[in-house]
C-alpha positions as a LaTeX table, in Angstrom:
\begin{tabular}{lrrr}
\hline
Residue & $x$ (\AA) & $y$ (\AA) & $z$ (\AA) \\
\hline
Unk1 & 27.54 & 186.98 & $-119.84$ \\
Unk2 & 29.00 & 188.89 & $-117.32$ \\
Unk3 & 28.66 & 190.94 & $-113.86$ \\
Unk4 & 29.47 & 194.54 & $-112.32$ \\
Unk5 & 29.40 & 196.26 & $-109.40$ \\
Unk6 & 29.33 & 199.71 & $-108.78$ \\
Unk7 & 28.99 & 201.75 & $-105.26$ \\
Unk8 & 28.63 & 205.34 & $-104.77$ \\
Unk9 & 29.64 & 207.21 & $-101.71$ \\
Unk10 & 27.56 & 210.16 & $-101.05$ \\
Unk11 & 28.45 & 213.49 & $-101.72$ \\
Unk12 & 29.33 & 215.78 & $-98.19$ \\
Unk13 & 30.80 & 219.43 & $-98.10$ \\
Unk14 & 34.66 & 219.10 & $-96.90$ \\
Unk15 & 34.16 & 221.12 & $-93.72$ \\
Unk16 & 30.62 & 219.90 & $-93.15$ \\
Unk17 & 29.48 & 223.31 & $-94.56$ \\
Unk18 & 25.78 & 221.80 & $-95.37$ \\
Unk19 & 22.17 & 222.22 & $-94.23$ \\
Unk20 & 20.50 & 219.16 & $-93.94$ \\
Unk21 & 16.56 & 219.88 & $-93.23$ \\
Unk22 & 14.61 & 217.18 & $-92.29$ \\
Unk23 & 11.48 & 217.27 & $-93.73$ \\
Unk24 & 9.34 & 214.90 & $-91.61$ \\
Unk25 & 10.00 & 217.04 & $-88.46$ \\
Unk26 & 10.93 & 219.97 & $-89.30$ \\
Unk27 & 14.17 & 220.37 & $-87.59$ \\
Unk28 & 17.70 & 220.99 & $-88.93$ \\
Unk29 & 19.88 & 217.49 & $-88.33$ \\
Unk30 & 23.17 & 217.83 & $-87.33$ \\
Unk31 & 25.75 & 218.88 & $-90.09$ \\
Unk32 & 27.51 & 215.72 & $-89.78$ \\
Unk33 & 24.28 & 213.60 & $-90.93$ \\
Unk34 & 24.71 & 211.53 & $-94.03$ \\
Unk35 & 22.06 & 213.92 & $-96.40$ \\
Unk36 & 20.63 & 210.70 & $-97.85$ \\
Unk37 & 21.34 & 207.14 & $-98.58$ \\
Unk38 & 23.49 & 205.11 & $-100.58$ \\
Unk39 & 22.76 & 201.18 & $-101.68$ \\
Unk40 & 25.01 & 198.29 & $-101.51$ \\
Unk41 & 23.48 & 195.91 & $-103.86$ \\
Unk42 & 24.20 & 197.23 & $-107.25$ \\
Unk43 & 25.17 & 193.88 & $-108.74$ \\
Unk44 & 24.42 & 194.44 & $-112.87$ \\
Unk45 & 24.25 & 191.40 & $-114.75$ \\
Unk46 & 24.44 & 192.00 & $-118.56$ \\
Unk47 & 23.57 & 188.59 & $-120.60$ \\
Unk48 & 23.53 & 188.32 & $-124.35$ \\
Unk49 & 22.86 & 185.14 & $-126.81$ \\
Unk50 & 22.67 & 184.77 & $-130.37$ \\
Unk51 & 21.43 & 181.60 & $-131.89$ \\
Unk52 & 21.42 & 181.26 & $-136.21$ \\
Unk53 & 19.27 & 178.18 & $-137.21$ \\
Unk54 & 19.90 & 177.80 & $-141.23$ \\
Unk55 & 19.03 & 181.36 & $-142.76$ \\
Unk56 & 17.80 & 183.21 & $-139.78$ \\
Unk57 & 19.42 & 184.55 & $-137.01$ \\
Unk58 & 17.79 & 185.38 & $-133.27$ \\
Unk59 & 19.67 & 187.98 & $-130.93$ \\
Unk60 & 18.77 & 188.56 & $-127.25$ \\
Unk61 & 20.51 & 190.24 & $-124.16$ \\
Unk62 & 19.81 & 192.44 & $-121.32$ \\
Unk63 & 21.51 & 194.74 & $-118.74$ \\
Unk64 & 21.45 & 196.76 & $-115.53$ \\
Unk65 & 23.23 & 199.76 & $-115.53$ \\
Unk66 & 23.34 & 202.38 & $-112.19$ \\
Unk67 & 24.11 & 206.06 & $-111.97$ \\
Unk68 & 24.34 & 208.45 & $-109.04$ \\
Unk69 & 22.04 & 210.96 & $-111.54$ \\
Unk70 & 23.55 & 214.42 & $-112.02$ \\
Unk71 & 25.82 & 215.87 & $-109.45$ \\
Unk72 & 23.39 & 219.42 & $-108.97$ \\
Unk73 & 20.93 & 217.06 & $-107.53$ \\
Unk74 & 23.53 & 215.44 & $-104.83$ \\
Unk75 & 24.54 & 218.76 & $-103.46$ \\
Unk76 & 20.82 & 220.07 & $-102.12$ \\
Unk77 & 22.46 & 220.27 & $-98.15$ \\
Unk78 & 25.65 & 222.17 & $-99.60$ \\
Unk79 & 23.07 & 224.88 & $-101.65$ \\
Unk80 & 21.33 & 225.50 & $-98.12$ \\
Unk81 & 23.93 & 226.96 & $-96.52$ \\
Unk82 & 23.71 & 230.25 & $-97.68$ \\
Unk83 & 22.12 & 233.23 & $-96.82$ \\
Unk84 & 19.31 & 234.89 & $-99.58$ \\
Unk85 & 18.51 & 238.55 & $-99.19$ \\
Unk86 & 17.20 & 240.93 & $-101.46$ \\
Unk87 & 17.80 & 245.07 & $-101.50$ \\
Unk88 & 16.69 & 247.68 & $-103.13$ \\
Unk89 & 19.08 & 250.63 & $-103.06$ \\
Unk90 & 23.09 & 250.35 & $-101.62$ \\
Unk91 & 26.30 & 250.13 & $-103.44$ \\
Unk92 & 28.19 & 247.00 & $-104.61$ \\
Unk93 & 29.70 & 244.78 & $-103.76$ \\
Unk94 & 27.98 & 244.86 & $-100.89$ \\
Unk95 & 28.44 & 243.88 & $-96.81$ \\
Unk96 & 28.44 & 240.30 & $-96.59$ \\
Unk97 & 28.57 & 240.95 & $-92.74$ \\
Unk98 & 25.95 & 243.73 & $-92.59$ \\
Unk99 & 23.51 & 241.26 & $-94.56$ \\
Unk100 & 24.02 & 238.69 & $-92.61$ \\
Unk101 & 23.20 & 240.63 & $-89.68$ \\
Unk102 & 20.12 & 241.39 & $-91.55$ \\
Unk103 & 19.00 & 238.22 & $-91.87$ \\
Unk104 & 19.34 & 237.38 & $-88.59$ \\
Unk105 & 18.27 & 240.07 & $-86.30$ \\
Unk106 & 15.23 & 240.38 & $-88.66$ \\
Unk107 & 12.94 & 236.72 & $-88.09$ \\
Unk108 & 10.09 & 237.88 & $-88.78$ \\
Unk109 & 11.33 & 239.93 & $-92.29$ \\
Unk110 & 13.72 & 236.96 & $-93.65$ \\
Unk111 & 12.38 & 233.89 & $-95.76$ \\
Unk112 & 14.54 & 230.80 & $-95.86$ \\
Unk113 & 13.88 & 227.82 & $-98.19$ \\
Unk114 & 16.19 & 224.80 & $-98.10$ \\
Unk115 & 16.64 & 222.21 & $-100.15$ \\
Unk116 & 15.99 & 219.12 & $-98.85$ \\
Unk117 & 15.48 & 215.21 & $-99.60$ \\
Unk118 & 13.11 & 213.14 & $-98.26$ \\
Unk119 & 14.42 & 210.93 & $-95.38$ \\
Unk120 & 14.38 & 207.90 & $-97.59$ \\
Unk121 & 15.84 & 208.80 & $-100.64$ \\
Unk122 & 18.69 & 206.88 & $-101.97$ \\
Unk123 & 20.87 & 206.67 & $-104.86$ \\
Unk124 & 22.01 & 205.04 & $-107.78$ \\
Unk125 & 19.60 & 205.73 & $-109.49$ \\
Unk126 & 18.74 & 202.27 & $-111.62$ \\
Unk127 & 18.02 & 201.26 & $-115.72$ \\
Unk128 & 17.35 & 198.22 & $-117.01$ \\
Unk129 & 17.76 & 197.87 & $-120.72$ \\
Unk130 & 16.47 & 194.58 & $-122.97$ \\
Unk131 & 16.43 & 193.98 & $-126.57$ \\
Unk132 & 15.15 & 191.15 & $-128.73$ \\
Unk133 & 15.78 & 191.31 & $-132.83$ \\
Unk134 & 15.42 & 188.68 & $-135.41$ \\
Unk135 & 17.13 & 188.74 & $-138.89$ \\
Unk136 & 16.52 & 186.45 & $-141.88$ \\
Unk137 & 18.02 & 186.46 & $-144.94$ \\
Unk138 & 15.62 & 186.57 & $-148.27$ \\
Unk139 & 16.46 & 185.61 & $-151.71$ \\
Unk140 & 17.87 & 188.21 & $-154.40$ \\
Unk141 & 20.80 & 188.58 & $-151.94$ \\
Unk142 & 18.49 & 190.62 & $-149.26$ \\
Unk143 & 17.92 & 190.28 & $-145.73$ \\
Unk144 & 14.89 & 191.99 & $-143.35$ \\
Unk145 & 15.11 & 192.44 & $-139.61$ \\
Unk146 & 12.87 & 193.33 & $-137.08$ \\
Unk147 & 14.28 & 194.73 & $-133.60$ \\
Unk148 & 12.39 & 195.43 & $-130.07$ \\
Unk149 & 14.56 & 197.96 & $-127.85$ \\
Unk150 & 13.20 & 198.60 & $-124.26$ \\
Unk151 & 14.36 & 200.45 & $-120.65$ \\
Unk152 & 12.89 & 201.09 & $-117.53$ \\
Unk153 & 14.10 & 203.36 & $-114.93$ \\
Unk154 & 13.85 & 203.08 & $-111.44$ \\
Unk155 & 14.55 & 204.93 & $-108.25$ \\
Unk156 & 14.86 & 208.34 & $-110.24$ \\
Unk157 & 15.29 & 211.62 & $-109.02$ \\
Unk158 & 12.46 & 213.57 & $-108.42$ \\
Unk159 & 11.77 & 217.06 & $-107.57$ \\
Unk160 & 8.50 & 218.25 & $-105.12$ \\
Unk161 & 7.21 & 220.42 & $-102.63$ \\
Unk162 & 7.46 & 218.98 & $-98.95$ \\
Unk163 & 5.79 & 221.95 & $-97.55$ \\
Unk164 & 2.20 & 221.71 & $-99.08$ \\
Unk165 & $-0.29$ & 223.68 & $-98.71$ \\
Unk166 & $-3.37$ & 223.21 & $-96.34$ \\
Unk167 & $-6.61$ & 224.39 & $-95.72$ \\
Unk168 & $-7.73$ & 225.46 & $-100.07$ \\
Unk169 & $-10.92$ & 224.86 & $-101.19$ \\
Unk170 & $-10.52$ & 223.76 & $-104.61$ \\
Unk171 & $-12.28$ & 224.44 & $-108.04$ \\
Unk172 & $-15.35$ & 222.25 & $-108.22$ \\
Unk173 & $-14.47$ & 221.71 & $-111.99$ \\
Unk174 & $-10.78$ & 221.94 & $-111.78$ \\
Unk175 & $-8.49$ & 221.63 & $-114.87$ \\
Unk176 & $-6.26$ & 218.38 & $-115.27$ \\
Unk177 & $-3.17$ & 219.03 & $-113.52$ \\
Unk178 & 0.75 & 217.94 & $-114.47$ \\
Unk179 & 1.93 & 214.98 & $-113.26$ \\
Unk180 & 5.33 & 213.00 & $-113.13$ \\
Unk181 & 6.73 & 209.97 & $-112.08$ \\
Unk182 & 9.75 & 208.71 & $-110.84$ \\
Unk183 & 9.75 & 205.97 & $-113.30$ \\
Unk184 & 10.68 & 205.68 & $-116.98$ \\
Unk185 & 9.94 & 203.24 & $-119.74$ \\
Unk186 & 11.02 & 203.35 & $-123.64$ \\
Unk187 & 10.22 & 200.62 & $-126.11$ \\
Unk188 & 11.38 & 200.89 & $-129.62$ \\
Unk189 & 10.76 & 198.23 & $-132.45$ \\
Unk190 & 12.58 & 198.83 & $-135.97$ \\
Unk191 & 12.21 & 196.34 & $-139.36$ \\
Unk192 & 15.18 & 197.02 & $-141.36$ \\
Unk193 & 15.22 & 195.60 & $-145.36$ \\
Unk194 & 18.49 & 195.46 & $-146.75$ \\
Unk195 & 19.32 & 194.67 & $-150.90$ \\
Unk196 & 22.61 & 195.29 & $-152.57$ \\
Unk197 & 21.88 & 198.65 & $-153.62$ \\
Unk198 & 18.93 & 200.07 & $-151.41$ \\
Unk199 & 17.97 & 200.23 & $-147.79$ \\
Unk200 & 14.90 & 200.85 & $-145.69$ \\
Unk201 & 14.67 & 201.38 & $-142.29$ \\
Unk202 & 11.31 & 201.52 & $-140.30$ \\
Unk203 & 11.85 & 202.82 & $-136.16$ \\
Unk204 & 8.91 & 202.96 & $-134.23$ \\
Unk205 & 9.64 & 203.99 & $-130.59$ \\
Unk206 & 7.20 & 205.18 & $-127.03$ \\
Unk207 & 8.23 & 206.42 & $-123.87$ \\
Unk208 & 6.16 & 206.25 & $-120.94$ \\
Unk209 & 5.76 & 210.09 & $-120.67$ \\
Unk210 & 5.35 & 211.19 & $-124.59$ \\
Unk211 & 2.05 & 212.45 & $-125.67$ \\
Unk212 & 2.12 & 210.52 & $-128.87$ \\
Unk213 & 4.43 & 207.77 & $-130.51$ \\
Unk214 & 6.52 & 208.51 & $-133.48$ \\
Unk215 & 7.36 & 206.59 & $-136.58$ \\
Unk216 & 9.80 & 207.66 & $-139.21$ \\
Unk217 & 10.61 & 205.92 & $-142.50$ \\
Unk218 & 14.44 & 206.53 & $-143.87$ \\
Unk219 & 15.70 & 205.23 & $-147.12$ \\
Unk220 & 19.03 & 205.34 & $-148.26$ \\
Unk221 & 21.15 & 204.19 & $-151.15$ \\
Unk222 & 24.65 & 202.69 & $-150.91$ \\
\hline
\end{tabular}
């Protein structure tokens, strides 16, 4: 048995060098606005037990584990303050400064597309992770076990389009779109038989998002 605690500061640009584009108004906050939030709870218990009545043994635990997800993610203010512009003729490298001045005395010709979080995203990013397995031992100087593995994220990244579009009359027999979640799950069960010479090892494992489970069959000699 035991407990952790992890915290994780957000990530800022040193001199404030970020774009942080709010996307439930429309306006640009100020530079020195925290680009999203950070949680203070992240206590993660992780419990175990193992209990072996006679010939058969029973093993249990579980866990929370946090993450602040991959840094590229984090840094969606920092990526917004830049200018984009594309030409067609010219020699490089080319004028930052004339570009710039491009961009900006041009409205009308310049597209701009920030990156930007919604106003109540937060990290970690949270997994919780259980497994149950039960092993007995058989006569002939064998043993079988059978094991259940399972996670579940929560509060994972996800990427999306805050600036949807209006006013489209749809197909009246439209295709199935994509979807996605912000959620995971995996659950994995595996019966393992084990004699002095020989070994066979049955996995069976889902996700939430697969199309189809899998099962493979190993066998292997010692």
């Amino acid at each position: 048995m035991g407990l952790r605690y992890e915290y994780y500061t957000p990530l800022t640009e040193t001199d404030d060098l970020q774009v942080k584009f709010n996307i439930d108004n429309g306006v640009i906050d100020p530079n020195t606005t925290r680009p999203y939030k950070t949680n203070k709870d992240s206590l993660l218990p992780r419990v175990s037990f193992t209990y072996a009545p006679c010939k058969t043994v029973l093993r249990s635990g579980f866990g929370v584990f946090v993450g602040p997800g991959q840094t590229e993610d984090q840094i969606q203010p920092v990526e917004s303050d830049r200018v984009s512009s594309t030409i067609s003729s010219g020699a490089f490298p080319v004028d930052q400064n004339a570009l710039i001045a491009n961009f900006v005395n041009n409205p009308n010709n310049r597209s701009y597309q920030p990156r930007a979080y919604a106003n109540e995203y937060s990290i970690p990013e949270r997994i919780y992770q259980y497994t149950f397995s039960v092993q007995r031992e058989l006569p002939g100087n064998m043993s079988a076990t059978a094991a259940y593995v399972g996670s579940q994220g929560r509060n994972l990244f996800l990427r999306s389009v805050a600036n949807n579009i209006v006013q489209v009359l749809t197909n009246p027999n439209p295709a199935t779109p994509p979807s996605s979640s912000a959620n995971s799950r995996f659950r994995s069960a595996t019966l393992t038989e084990t004699s002095p010479g020989f070994r066979i090892h049955t996995p069976r494992s889902t996700t939430r998002r697969a199309v189809a489970a899998t099962t493979t069959t190993r066998c292997s000699c010692r």
